[in-house]
Every structure is written in C-alpha cells, then in structure tokens.
C-alpha positions, 0 to 999 in steps of 0.5 A, a space after each residue: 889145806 891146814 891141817 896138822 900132820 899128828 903122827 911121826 914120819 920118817 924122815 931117811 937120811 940118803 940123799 940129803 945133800 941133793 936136797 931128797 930127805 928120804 933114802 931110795 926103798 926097794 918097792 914096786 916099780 911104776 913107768 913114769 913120764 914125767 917132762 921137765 919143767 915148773 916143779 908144781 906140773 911135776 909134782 902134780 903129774 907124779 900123783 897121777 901117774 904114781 897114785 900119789 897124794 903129793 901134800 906141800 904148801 904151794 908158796 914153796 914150789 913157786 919159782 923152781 923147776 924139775 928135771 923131770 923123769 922118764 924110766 921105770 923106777 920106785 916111787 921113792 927114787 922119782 920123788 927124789 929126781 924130781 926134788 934134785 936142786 930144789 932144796 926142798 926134802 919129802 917124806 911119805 906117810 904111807 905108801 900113798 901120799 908123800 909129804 913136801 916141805 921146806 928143810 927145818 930144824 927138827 927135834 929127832 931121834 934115831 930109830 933102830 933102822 937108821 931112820 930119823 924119827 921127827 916131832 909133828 910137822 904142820 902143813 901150811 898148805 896143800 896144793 890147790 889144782 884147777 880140777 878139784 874142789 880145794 880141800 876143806 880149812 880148820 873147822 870144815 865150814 868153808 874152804 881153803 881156796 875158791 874158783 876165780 872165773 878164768 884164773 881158777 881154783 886160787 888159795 884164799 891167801 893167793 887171791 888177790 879179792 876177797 872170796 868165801 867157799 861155803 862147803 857141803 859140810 856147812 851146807 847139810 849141817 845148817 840144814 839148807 835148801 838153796 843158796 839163799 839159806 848159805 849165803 845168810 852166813 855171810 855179812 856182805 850179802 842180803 837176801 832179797 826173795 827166796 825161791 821157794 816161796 816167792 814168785 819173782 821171776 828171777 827167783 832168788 835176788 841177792 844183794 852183794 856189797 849193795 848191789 843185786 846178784 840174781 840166781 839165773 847169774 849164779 854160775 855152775 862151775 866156773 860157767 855162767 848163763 846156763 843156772 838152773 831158773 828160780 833156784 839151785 838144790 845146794 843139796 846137790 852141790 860141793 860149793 857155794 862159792 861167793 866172790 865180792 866185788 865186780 868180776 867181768 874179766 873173771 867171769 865175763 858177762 852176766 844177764 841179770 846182775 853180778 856187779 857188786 859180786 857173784 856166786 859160784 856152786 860145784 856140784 857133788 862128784 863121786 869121792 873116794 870113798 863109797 857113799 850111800 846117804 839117805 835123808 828124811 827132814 820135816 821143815 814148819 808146818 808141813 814141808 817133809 822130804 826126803 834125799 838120796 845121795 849115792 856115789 861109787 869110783 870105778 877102775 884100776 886106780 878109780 878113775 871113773 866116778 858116779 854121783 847121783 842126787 834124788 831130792 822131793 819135799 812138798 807140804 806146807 811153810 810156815 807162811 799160813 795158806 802157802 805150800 811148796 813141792 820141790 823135785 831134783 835130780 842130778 847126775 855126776 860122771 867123771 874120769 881123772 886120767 893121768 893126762 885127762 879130766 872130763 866131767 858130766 853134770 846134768 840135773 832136773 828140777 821142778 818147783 811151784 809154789 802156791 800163793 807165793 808171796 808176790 813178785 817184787 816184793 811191796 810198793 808203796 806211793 811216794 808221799 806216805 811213810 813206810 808203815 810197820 811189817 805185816 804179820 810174816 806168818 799170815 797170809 797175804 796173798 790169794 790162794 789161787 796165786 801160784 808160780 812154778 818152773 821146770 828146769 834141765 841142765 846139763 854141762 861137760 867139761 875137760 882138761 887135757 895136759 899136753 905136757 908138765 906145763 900146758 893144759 889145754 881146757 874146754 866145755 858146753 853147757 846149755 839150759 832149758 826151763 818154762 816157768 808160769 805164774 798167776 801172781 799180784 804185785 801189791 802197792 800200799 796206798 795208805 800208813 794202814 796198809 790199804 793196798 791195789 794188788 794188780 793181777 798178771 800171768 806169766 808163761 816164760 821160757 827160755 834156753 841157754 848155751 854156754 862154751 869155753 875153750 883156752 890153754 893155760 900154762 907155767 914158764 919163767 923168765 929169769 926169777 919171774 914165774 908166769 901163769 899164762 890163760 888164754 880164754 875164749 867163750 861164747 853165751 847164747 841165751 834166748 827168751 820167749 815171753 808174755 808181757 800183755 797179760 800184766 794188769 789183766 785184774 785188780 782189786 783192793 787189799 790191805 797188808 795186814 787184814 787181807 781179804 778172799 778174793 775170787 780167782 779172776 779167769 785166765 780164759 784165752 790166755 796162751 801158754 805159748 809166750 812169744 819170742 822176747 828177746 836174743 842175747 849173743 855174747 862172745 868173748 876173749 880173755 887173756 891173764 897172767 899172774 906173775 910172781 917173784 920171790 917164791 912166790 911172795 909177791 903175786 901180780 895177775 894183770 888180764 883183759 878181756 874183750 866181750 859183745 853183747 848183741 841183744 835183739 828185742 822183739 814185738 809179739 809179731 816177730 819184728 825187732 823193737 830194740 837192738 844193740 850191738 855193744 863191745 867192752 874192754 874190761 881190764 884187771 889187776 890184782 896184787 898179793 903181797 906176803 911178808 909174812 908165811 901167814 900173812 897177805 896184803 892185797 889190792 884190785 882194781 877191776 871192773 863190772 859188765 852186764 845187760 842192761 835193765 828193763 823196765 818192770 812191768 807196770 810203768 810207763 816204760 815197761 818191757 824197755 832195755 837200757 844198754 849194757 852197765 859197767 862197774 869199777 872197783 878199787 879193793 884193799 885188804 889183808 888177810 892172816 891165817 892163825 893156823 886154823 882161824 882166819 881173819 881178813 878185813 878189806 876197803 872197797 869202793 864200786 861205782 856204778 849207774 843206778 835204776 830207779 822207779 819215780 812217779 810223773 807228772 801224770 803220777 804214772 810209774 817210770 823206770 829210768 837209768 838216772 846218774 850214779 851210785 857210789 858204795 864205799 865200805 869195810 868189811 871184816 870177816 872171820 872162819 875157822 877154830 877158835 880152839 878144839 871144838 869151839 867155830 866161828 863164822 861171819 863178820 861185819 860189813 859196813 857201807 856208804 851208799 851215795 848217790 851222785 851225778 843225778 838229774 838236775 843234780 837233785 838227790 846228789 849226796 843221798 844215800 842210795 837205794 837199798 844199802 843199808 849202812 850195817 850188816 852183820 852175820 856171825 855165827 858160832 859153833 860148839 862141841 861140849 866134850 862131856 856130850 860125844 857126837 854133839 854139836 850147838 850153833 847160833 847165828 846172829 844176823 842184823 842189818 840197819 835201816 834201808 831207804 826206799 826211794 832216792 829222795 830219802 823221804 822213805 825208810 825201813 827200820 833195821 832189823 835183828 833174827 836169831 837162829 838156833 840150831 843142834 846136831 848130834 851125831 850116833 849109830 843105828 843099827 851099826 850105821 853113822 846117823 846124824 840127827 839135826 834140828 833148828 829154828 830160824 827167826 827164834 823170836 818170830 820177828 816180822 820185818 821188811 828185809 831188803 830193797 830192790 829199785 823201789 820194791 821192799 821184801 818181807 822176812 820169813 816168818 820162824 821156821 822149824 826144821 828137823 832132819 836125820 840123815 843115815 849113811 850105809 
C-alpha cells in the first residue's frame, strides 16, 4: 500500500552495523519458530506468530534470506536476527506493527534517550500475502494489488497484465448493486444486460477488450465455475477484481466466455474492527431496500472471524410496468493461525424480475437500417413476462504453511441454482419499429462443483529467486434444461407503441426440465516467477494441461453430442522496473472455453461447437506518482468468431464462421490528483477486424460488436469549506457498434452522464453517511452494446438515494 507514515519514528541506533536499525528494548517475551529461508516467508511468519503488522515495499526483500529464529525472545531482538545480513533496518511505530525499509539519509535529531528522531518516511509498498485482499491505494477507489488466478494476489506494478481491483469502499459509495454497476468505471469493459431487469439466461453479459464475459464465469475467489446464476450482490463482496485480456493458464476453463478478460469478486470477511452497519436505500420509482452488514473477530489474538450480510429490495424501476425484488444472504467464517488459514463462504440469493426487458436484447432483419432507440423508460415488454432464479453457494478454502518457504493450499466449492422465465424474444421487421415477439418458457437448473489443490514455494539459485505453484483442479458442472418450449407463442409488436397482449397459457408445460448436458473439466498447472536483481526484473513462464469433456443429451437421456478435448495453454509474462516507480511489462498468453451454442431460434439451435481458444500479445508501462497511477498498454486478441446469418430459405443459422481479430490501446488512471480531489477511468480504443471468413467474404470488416472508442472517467471532490462532504461524476462514451459482419448495419455512439453526493455526519452519537445519484442525468435513450447479432438498450435515468448508519 502507499501510504505516507506522517508521525515521526524512532529510529535506536544499537545494532547498526549488522544492518538492525533499532536497539533490543526490554519487552515481553514471545516463542517464536521461525525456519531459515527467503526473508519475505520470514518476516510473514513473524507477524503471525508475534502479532506483527510487518509493513515494507516488497521489491526489497526480493532476493535475500534470513537465518531465521528459534527461542524465546522480544519482538525487538527477532526483528533484528531475521534482518542480519540483509542491509535492510526496522523500526516499530507502535508495539504492533514494525517498519522495514531500505537505510536512507535521513534528516535527525537526537532525543534525550539517545534515540534518533527521523523526518516522515514514505512507504512505497506493503506486502502483498495470497490470504488477504491487498490493502486499499491512495483515494480508496481501487486496490494496490489483485488476484491472478494460480499466481495469487500480485501488486499491480508486479503483474505483468493489466488488472483493476475496485474495492468495497467505491462499491457502497457509488451506490452499486451487481457487477454491472462497478465495472461501468471501467473503460475496457461494456455492458451488455443487467441482471436485475433483464431475463438473459446467462444474466449479466459484459464485454471486456471486444469480447464477452458472462456472470456464471465470474469467479468467486480465485474459483471459477460455482458463480452464483443471473447476478452477484457486490454489496456483499470485498472486490471486484477485473483482469483484461485472455487468462486460461491463470484461471483455467470457463463455460460461458472469458476470452477477452474476466472478473473476480472476494467476499467481506470479519476485519479487525467490529462492524454493525445498517443500510436503507430508495432506487426510482420504487425500488426500496435494506441491508444489514455485522462482523466480530474472536480469540486470544482474533483469530476467529464472523461476517454476515442480509440484502432485501422489491419495488418497482425506473422502467415503466416492470418490478424487481431481490433477496441475499451470506456468511463468512475464518480462522488465521500462525500456520493455518481456512475460510467459509456460503450465500443464498433469490431475484425475479417482472416484465424484464427480454433475453437477448433485440433482432433485426437483414436488409433494414437500424431504426432510432426506443423510449428507455416505457415499456416494451408484457407484463405477465417474468424471469427469476434462486441460487446457493457455499466455498471452503485453506492454506497451511509447512514451513517459512512452502505453503500447501486447497478448497471446494459447489453451486446449485432453478431459474424459470416466460419471456419474447422481439425482431424488428421494419425502420417503424414493427416487431414478431416470439414467446418461450424456460425452467433451467443447474449444479456446480469446483476443486483445487497445490503447494507453492520460495527458493533461489545462485541470484535468481523463484516462485514455484503447482496446481491441480477439477470443474463439474451439470444442466438440466427445457429447450422445446421455445416459440410456443407469437404475436406482433411495435418497439415504440407496444400493445397489451394476453398471457398465452403455459398448461402442461413441465417445470422439470430434462437433463441437457455434462461438463468435466480437469486440469493441471505449473508456474514459475522468476526474479533477478531484487527483484527489478520478473519473468513468470507456466503451462497448464486442461480437458474438457462435454456430453449433449436428448430429452429421452441419449447423448447427441460429445466431445472429449485436451488443450495445452502456455503463458508468459515479464516486468521490468527501472525505475522505483516505474514497470515495463509485456505477455503472451492464451484463452480457452466451451464452445457456443447455437440460440434458440435458428436452425441449429441448441448445437455445441467445440472448445475456442484466444491469443493474446500484451505491452504496457505502468507509473506510480505516489498516490495517482497511470498505466497505458497495446494489445492484440484473436480468436474464432460466432455469428447468426440468414439462408437461402431466410431461416436463422448460428455458425463458427473465421476469425476476429482486436488490436487496441488503452489508458488508464486511479488515485489522488491532490488532497481530496480523485480520479478514476481512462479511455480504450480498439480495432475489431474480421478475417479468414468463408469465401473470404466479409475479410477486413470490422467485427461485430466493438466499438472502436470507449470511455469512462470519472472524478471525485471533497470541498473543504463542507466537512464530511463529497461530489462525483462519471462520464461514459462509446462510439458507433456494427450489428452484423457485412457492416450494412449500425448503431450510432452514445454519451451518459451520471452525478452523484455523499455527505458524511453523526446521528445520535453514530457515523451516518447519506448518499444520493442519478444515473443517465440527461435521460438518454440508446442502443448500448452488441452481442452475436442481438443489440441492447440502455437503462433509462435512474435515482438513487441511501443512508447507511454504522453502530
């Protein structure tokens, strides 16, 4: 973390010449075991085992040992033996947390006890563990560091991708409710549907660098497969965590799509700190809601934690004629040991939405122009359309150090969820908006089990120091779906003048859905970070062996498809540092998921196509100002592309047809400008072009989907005149999207302001913290995003107001 130490230490001068900058104190006594080995597992486990809070920049243990200790002995005096021969001096703050930093000149004074009295240090960095979420950066917005799949939690200037931790701290002061509403800080990513009002099966669709990224392969901590179905509660969680570009070797297979990048959340464990936290929040023109957020540490030295979360809204949006209720719970246990970690994560959540606003988005035929946006407040859907899913998920993990160098690391999780919905999918025939709505229902269910196990270590040769993770992991994910129901009902539309249309009976239908497929996916993974010159050049090389065997059945139980397919997706990633602040990195690293299907609707629907792969190439730099951060990288992704594309007979065909190609820049900034005055977002450019299609036909077309332009920033204000008070603004701005490969059709760019306030005071002798903003100021209606074909509308403006009171 960079943070700047603003009291004045003392600095003892006994024991300089072995490098310790503080003199052994009489003090309590503590039994310490303590192996030799690479200084950071020393120092690491002297903070569990002493109650330590061991604060260094972790570039400067890089490369050096420690002889270790084992006896009894003050904290003081096994600082000092650990540090022997390092060159590095300490210096405790406090009787609980100790200060490791390179010796500097230093402007001093003598105190009258003999002491040296030193001028503010700045702390470049705090340890990063693989336990922990990284601690916060300058501003609070986002983090210092974020987890990459296998390697870990990794510092931002370490990583040798480019990675964005959005913390709690952004998330409850923005007012968001999913994922949706976190990533829209982020210029790499679009949103394609929400999960709270609309019905798409897969729930929340994102796109990252041009490429789609769906909720069920949201990962929940560093596991993938078991995401909670539709939507995740971010109210709940730590983290979002977004890592841009393909990340098959980090974290492995994904069934829905993470090629262009993917998402990981960390849910809220127990802090040090007691917290009772009690939310009431009003969302336009209806919605109200209420959270209850309360965690505790128990034991000696806290060692037990508790975190319970309690989320219920239900009202109506903003969109006329559609509702929503949502119902969370979660429950975080942990223990921290001196040698063991362990963590229990369990939630429960349950959504349904009421005339959502359809599946897919919208279709249009082939040989009209897009017409203009519908109306982003009124309803276009029929009331009696609904779609809901209740989901439970539970994950244990743990860590267990074998000694000051290995770690050996484990877990499962599994997930369980029965979504339903009666929706339309609507195609808009004519520039009026005259539109077919095609009725389905659809019972879903499915089930997920998710597994890892591994040991990771330190060791050096000669100058070289190694990070060694050997991974092993396991997917099982099963689905049990009715597809026949699709198309059971149709009628006639019109986007902008929709008319009232009776419920069509659902009688005889079955809510009991047969089985539709199996997914088993092992896996085995095996990295190595190597660095030379403490640690100012990083280079992580890794592999991973993965199968994925997918079985496709009839409704009568007989397999229709099968495959059974191995990949080898290797990695590599450099940083180079020459200067304390600055990072040069670059990778090359690839993308693996299942297949697509085929939507409901064509020809084809309900086929699988075999697994895809992604490459990417990746360069960027990264600087840290000391509390403001700016990175900027190139990138290039390829990848099959999926299309839908009309016959001969004018029937809808979902096809695998050549390849898509993103070339882009992006630009990203976080942190303080000055005292009270944030910055947040950047600008991302692409270059999606299509290549190697059939007959060569639409070669050199720009792909699907992409737009060329995206940006989101936005800015944080504290006045000073106004205590407690806080303005912000967002911009977000995405230039024109084609809709089909032939490039014949387009939907224009689009511009949505979103305003917000905080102002934080005390009711009756407790911290309150009030909140209020508008998103989609000016109430701009517009197509948003593309996905095969299928375009999406915006959210209409949106008001929303909370005030949270901590006890």
């Amino acid at each position: 973390m960079i943070a700047t130490l603003l009291a004045t230490t003392a600095l003892l001068v006994e024991g300089a010449r072995s490098g310790s900058g503080a003199r052994a104190q009489a003090g309590v006594q503590t039994t310490f075991n303590i192996p030799a080995g690479p200084l950071s597992r020393a120092l690491a486990a002297f903070g569990r085992q002493s109650g330590t809070q061991v604060s260094y920049e972790a570039a400067i243990a890089n490369g050096k040992t420690s002889p270790g200790f084992q006896g009894t002995a003050t904290r003081e005096q096994v600082i000092a033996q650990l540090l022997q021969g390092s060159g590095l001096v300490y210096s405790f703050s406090d009787a609980t947390n100790v200060l490791i930093t390179r010796p500097r000149p230093v402007s001093a004074t003598t105190a009258s006890d003999g002491s040296l009295l030193l001028d503010t240090i700045n702390v470049e960095g705090q340890g990063i563990n693989d336990w922990d979420a990284p601690p916060s950066y300058a501003g609070g917005q986002v983090a210092t560091g974020a987890r990459l799949g296998i390697l870990g939690n990794v510092s931002i200037m370490d990583a040798p991708f480019s990675v964005t931790s959005y913390t709690s701290k952004l998330i409850q002061e923005q007012q968001a409710v999913t994922v949706a509403d976190v990533v829209a800080n982020d210029p790499s990513v679009r949103v394609f549907t929400n999960g709270i009002s609309s019905s798409a099966g897969a729930g929340e669709v994102f796109f990252i660098r041009g490429f789609s990224v769906t909720n069920q392969s949201i990962l929940i901590d560093g596991y993938g497969g078991i995401s909670p179905d539709r939507l995740i509660p971010v109210e709940t969680m730590e983290r979002v965590e977004v890592l841009k570009g393909p990340n098959a070797l980090l974290t492995g297979y994904t069934q829905y799509g993470s090629l262009g990048g993917s998402i990981n959340v960390v849910p809220k464990r127990a802090t040090d700190e007691p917290i009772t936290r009690l939310t009431g929040s009003y969302i336009s023109d209806g919605q109200l809601g209420t959270q209850i957020d309360w965690g505790r540490r128990f034991g000696p030295n806290k060692e037990w934690g508790v975190r319970v979360n309690g989320i219920f809204t239900d009202g109506d949006t903003s969109v006329d004629g559609q509702s929503a209720r949502l119902g969370t719970g979660t429950l975080a246990l942990d223990y921290r040991g001196a040698d063991l970690r362990a963590s229990l994560d369990a939630g429960y959540i349950s959504q349904k939405t009421y005339a959502p606003t359809g599946a897919a988005g919208f279709g249009f035929v082939s040989d009209i122009a897009i017409p203009r946006a519908p109306d982003a407040s009124k309803q276009i859907y029929q009331s009696w359309e609904y779609s809901g899913t209740n989901t439970a998920y539970a994950l244990g993990k743990f860590e267990y150090d074998i000694n000051s160098a290995w770690t050996v690391y484990g877990g499962i999780g599994g997930s369980t969820y029965r979504q339903s919905m009666l929706s339309t999918d609507i195609l808009v025939v004519d520039p009026a908006g005259n539109a077919t709505a095609t009725a389905y229902y659809s019972p879903i269910n499915g089930n997920s089990t998710s597994a890892q196990a591994g040991i990771r270590g330190e060791f050096a040769t000669g100058p070289i120091g190694h990070k060694i993770n050997l991974n092993t992991s396991y997917l099982y994910q099963s689905l049990n779906q009715e597809s026949n129901y699709y198309g059971f009902y149709a009628f006639d539309t019109n986007i902008y003048n929709a008319p009232t249309v009776a419920r069509p009976s659902t009688f005889g239908f079955s809510d009991d859905p047969p089985r539709y497929w199996n997914i088993n996916a092992p896996a085995v993974t095996l990295t190595d970070t190597l660095s030379i010159l403490d640690e100012r050049v990083l280079f992580t090389a890794g592999v991973r062996y993965q199968q994925i065997k997918v079985d496709v059945f009839n409704p009568d139980g007989s397999i229709s498809q099968a495959y059974d397919e191995q990949a080898v997706t290797p990695a590599f990633g450099l940083v180079l540092k020459p200067f304390d602040r600055m990072s040069l990195y670059a990778n090359y690293i690839q993308g693996l998921q299942q297949g697509p299907i085929a939507y409901q609707g064509t020809v084809n629907a309900g086929e699988v196509f075999p697994p895809m792969m992604t490459e990417q190439v990746e360069a960027g730099i990264k600087y840290d100002f000391g509390a403001f951060t700016a990175t900027a990288s190139i990138f290039q992704i390829t990848k099959p592309s999926s299309i839908i594309s009309t016959n001969a007979a004018g029937e809808s065909v979902f096809s695998v047809n050549g390849e898509q190609r993103n070339r882009g820049v992006e630009v990203n900034v976080f942190g303080e400008l000055s005292r009270g005055l944030r910055l947040l977002g950047g600008v991302a450019y692409t270059q999606g072009t299509l290549t190697q299609t059939a007959d060569r036909l639409y070669d050199g077309n720009a792909a699907v989907g992409v737009p060329n332009w995206q940006t989101n920033i936005g800015i944080e204000w504290d006045p000073e005149p106004v205590a407690g008070l806080t303005l912000w603004g967002r911009m977000l701005a995405t230039s024109s999207q084609y809709v089909n490969q032939a490039n014949t059709q387009q939907i224009p760019s689009w511009i949505r302001f979103d305003l917000g306030t905080q102002y934080k005071t005390h009711a009756f002798g407790n911290p309150l913290a009030l909140r209020f903003a508008v998103e989609n100021v000016f109430d701009k209606s517009y197509w948003a995003a593309v996905n095969d074909g299928w375009v999406s509308t915006g959210l209409p403006r949106t008001f929303k107001f909370s005030a949270v009171m901590d006890f």
